[in-house]
N, C-alpha and C positions, 0 to 999 in steps of 0.2 A: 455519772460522767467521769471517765479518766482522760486526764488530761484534754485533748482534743477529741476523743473518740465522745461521743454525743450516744448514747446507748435508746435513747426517747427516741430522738430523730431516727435511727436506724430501724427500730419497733413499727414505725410507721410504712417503713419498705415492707412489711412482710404480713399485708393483709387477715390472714389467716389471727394473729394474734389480737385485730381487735372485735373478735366474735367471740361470741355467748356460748357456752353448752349449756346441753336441754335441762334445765331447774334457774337456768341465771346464772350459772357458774362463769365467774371469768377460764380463759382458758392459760395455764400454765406449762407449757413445752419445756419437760427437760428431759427427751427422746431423742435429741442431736446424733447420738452415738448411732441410733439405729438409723435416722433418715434425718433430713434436714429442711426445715421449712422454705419455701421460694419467695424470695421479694419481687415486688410487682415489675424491675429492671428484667429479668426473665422471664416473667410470665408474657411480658409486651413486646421481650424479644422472640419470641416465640410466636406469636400470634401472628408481631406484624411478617413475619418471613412464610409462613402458612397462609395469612390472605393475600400475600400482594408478590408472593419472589419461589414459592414452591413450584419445583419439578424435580424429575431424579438428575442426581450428579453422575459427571463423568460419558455423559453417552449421551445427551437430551442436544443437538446441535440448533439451538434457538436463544431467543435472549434469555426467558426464563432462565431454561438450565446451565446461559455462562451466569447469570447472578447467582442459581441455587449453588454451581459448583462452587464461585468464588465466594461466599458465605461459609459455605463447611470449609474449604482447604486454608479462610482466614482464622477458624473455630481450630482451627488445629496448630496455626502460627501464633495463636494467642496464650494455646496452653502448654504448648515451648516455649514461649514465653515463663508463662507463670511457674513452670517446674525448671526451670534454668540449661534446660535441653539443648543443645547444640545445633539442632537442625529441627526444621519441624518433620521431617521425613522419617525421625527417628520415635515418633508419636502415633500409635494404631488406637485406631478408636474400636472399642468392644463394647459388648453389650455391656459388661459390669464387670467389676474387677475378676467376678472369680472366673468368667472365659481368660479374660489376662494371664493370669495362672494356669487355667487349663493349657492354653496357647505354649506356653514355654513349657508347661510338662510335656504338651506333644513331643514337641521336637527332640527330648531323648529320646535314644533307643530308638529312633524312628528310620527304617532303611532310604527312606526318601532324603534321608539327611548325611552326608557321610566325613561332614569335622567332624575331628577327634572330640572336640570339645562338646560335643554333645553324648557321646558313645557313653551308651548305659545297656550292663549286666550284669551276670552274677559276680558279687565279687565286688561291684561297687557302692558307693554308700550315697544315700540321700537325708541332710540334715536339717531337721526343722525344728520347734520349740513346743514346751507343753502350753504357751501361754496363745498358741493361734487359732485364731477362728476357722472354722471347719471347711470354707475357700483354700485356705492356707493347708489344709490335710487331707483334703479326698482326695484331691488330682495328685498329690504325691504316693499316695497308697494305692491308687491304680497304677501310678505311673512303674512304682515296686512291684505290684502284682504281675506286669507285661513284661517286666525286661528281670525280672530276678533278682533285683538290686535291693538294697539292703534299707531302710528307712530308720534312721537313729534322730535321739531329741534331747536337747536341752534342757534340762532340768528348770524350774523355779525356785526361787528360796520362799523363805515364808514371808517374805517381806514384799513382794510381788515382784522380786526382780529377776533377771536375766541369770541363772548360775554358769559363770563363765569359766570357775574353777577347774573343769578339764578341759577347758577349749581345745589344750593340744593332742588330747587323748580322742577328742570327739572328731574334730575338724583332720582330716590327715588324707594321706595322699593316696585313699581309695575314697573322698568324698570328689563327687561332682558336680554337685552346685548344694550350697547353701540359701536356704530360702525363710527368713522370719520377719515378724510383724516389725512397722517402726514404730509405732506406737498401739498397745495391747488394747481392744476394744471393751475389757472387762476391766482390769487394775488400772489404768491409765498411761502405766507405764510406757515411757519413752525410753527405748531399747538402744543403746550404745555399738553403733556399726561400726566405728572405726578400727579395737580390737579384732570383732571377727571380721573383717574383709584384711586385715594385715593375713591373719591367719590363714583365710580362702587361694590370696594371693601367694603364701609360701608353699600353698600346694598345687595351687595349678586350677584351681575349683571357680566355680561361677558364684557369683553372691547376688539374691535375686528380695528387695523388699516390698512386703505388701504392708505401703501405705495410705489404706483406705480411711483409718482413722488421724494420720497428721497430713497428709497434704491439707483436708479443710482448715485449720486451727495452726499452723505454724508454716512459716517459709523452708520450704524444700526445694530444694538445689541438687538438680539429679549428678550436673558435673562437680559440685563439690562434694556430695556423700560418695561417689565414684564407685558406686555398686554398679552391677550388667546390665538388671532389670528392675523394676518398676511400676508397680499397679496403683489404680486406685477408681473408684468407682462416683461417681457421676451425683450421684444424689444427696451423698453428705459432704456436696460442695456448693450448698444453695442451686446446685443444677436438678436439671431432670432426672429421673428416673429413667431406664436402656440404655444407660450409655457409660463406658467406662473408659479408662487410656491404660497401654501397654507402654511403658517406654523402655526403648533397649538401645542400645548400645549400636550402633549402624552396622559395624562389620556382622554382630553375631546377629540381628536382624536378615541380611543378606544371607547369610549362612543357612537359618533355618528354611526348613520346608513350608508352603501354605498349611492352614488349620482347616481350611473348607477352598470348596470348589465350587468357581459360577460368579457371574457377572462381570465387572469389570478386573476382577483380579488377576485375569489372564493376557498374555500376551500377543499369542496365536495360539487357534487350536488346530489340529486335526484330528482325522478320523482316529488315530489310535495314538496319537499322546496331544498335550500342550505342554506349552512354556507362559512361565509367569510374568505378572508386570512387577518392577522392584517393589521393596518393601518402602511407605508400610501398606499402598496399594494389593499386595497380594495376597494380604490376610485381612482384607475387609471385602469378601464374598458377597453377593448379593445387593441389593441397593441397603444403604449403609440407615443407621440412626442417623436422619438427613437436618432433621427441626431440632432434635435433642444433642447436635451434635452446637447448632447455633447457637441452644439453651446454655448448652457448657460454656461455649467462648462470652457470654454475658456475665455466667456467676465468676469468673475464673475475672474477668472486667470488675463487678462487682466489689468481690475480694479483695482485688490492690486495688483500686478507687478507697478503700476504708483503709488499707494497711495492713498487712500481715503482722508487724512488730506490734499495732495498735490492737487487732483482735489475744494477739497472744497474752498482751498485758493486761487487757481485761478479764480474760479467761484465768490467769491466773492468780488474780484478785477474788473472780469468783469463787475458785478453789478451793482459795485461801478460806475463804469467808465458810464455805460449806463444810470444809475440814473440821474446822472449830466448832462451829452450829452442829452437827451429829455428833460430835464428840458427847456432848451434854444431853444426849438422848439412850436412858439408861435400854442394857441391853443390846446396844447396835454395835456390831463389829465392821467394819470396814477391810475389804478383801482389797489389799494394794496398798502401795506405798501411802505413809502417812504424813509425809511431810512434801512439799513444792517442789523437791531435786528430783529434776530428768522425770517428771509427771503432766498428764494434761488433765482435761475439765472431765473427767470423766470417772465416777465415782461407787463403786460397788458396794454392796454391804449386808447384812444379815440382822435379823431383829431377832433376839431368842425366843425361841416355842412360837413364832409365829410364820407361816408358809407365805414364800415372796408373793404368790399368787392373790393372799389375801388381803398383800402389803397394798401391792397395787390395786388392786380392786378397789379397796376404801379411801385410796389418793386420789381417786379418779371419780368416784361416785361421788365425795363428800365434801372436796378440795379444786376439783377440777385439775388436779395436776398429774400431767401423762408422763412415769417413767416406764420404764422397761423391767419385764421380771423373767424370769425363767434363766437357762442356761446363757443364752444369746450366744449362739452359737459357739460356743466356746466349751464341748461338755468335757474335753478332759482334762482343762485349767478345774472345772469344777472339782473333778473325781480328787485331781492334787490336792484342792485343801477339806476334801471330806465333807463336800456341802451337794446338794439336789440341783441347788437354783440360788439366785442373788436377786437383788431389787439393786437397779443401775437408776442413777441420775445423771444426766451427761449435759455440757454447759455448752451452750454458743456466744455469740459476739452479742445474739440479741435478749439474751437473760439476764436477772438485776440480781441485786442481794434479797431484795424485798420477795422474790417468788420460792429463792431456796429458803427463807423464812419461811414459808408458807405450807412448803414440803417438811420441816419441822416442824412446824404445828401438827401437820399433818401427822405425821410418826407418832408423837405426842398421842395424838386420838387412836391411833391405833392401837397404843398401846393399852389402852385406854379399852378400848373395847373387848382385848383379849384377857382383859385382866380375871 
């Protein structure tokens, strides 16, 4: 227990943790970073709008479809809410973060678009980092391959951080939009926006963050980080899975062209053009993520119900506690910041001569405890510090000291076994 935050009581919202795997094993989650377990406040929200309030939004002219619509279009005033958004009009719901991404990579270079401020070619630059997950670098690298534009990266230091040391040599006034993680899904690191959006804005550039892994785990405030754009994905926010949020800025919302065509995002069509309904109506094509959209405005409820400041200080007690406890497990190096500054729960690391694959395997077979191994999507943070693969433990609001204890034990044997 910290302070008021009740960490037992909360354990109990989240069904899933008081079930068995197959031998007896209790079950240990410390997979957050990948996906996020659901408390039963979502699961019921969910259900009950499926048995008793489903139809499609937008078009359904009956009772049903004015409760289904007003349910999604309050799921979307709830999560302007929660990210400090200014309008909820300025909130698109996407399948998951990396269409978010995809989304605004369209709109360069795209002839249907014709601000300046979108205009990408040869000759222009597109800036991202080596610490982003691979959402964060394909739709950039197509977006380079179609328009000719140039795709430059931020360095890492070895310490897991942001190398900001040329920012003004990197950031400059052939880039067009700046796009990096708020927080690194591998090191944990918490990335410092305020330098480079000084920098974006001395040149003219868009500043665009994907944060998929700190919207769940800390208070985000789209009008006070004062970047353009905005992602984040649906599931590591105790919400559903399909369902992600685009936030942008209204004007350049308005500006951009739709991402797809069909259903309600139109305005009028005819035979040989349409016209669009405004944003964010006209980049949610088809009948939309209608139940996962309600799921989201529950976790996003859920969340501040407990406290954003309350989950942060827990997490980073966690941190703390794990930082310490691997330190003492000979052999283990830890990829990422090793101390509490500008860090979240989220924790990488490497066991000598022994493959992450095998790491997890034996955490999971012997311990019950689920982390993450492989790349996770991050393979050229990997290549940077000369590793295949990591073994990640990643911490939420509903994890104790006592299970990352247990995840050391677990290391403990493993090491044990390779010996």
């Amino acid at each position: 227990m910290t302070n008021g935050f009740d960490v037992e009581r909360i354990r109990k919202d989240f069904p899933v943790l008081s079930r068995e795997l197959p031998g007896g094993r209790p079950l240990i989650y410390l997979d957050s970073g990948n996906s996020a377990q659901k408390p039963t406040q979502v699961v019921e929200a969910m259900r009950e709008h499926l048995a008793m309030h489903y139809a499609n939004v937008g078009r359904a002219m009956h009772a049903l479809g004015a409760e289904s619509t007003e349910a999604y279009e309050t799921a979307r005033e709830k999560i302007a809410a929660f990210v400090g958004a200014p309008s909820p009009g300025e909130v698109v719901f996407t399948k998951n973060a990396s269409e978010a991404l995809n989304l605004v990579a369209y709109s360069f270079g795209n002839r249907a678009c014709d601000d300046p401020r979108f205009r990408m070619g040869p000759g222009d630059e597109i800036v991202i980092s080596e610490m982003e997950h691979h959402s964060n670098i394909v739709p950039w690298q197509m977006l380079a391959q179609r328009t000719g534009a140039t795709l430059r990266w931020f360095s890492v230091t070895d310490e897991g951080r942001l190398d900001l040391s040329n920012l003004d040599e990197l950031v400059t006034e052939r880039t067009r939009i700046v796009s990096i993680a708020h927080q690194s899904n591998v090191l944990g690191t918490v990335n410092p926006v305020a330098p480079v959006l000084a920098r974006v804005r001395e040149v003219g550039a868009l500043m665009m963050l994907d944060a998929s892994q700190s919207v769940p785990h800390q208070q985000v405030d789209v009008a006070a980080l004062g970047v353009d754009f905005l992602a984040f994905t649906g599931h590591k926010v105790v919400g559903p899975s399909g369902i992600g949020v685009l936030w942008g800025r209204a004007e350049l919302l308005e500006a951009m062209p739709p991402f797809m065509g069909g259903g309600e995002m139109i305005e009028a069509v005819w035979m040989d053009r349409s016209t669009y309904a405004p944003a964010p109506h006209k980049f949610e094509a088809g009948t939309p993520p209608i139940v996962e959209a309600v799921g989201l405005g529950a976790a996003v409820d859920y969340l501040g119900d407990i406290g954003m400041a309350e989950i942060v200080r827990h997490e980073r007690e966690l941190t703390a506690h794990a930082l310490g406890a691997l330190a003492e497990v000979p052999g283990l190096k830890v990829i990422g910041p090793l101390d509490l500054a500008d860090r979240g729960g989220t924790v990488s690391f490497t066991l000598d001569g022994i493959h992450p694959h095998d790491v997890g395997q034996i955490l999971d077979d012997s311990f019950g405890v689920a982390v993450r191994v492989g790349h996770h999507c991050a393979r050229p943070l990997h290549l940077r510090f000369g590793i295949p693969a990591t073994t990640r433990a990643s911490f939420y609001l509903y994890n104790t000291p006592a299970e990352i204890d247990a995840l050391v034990r677990g290391l403990h044997h493993v090491r044990k076994v390779f010996a």
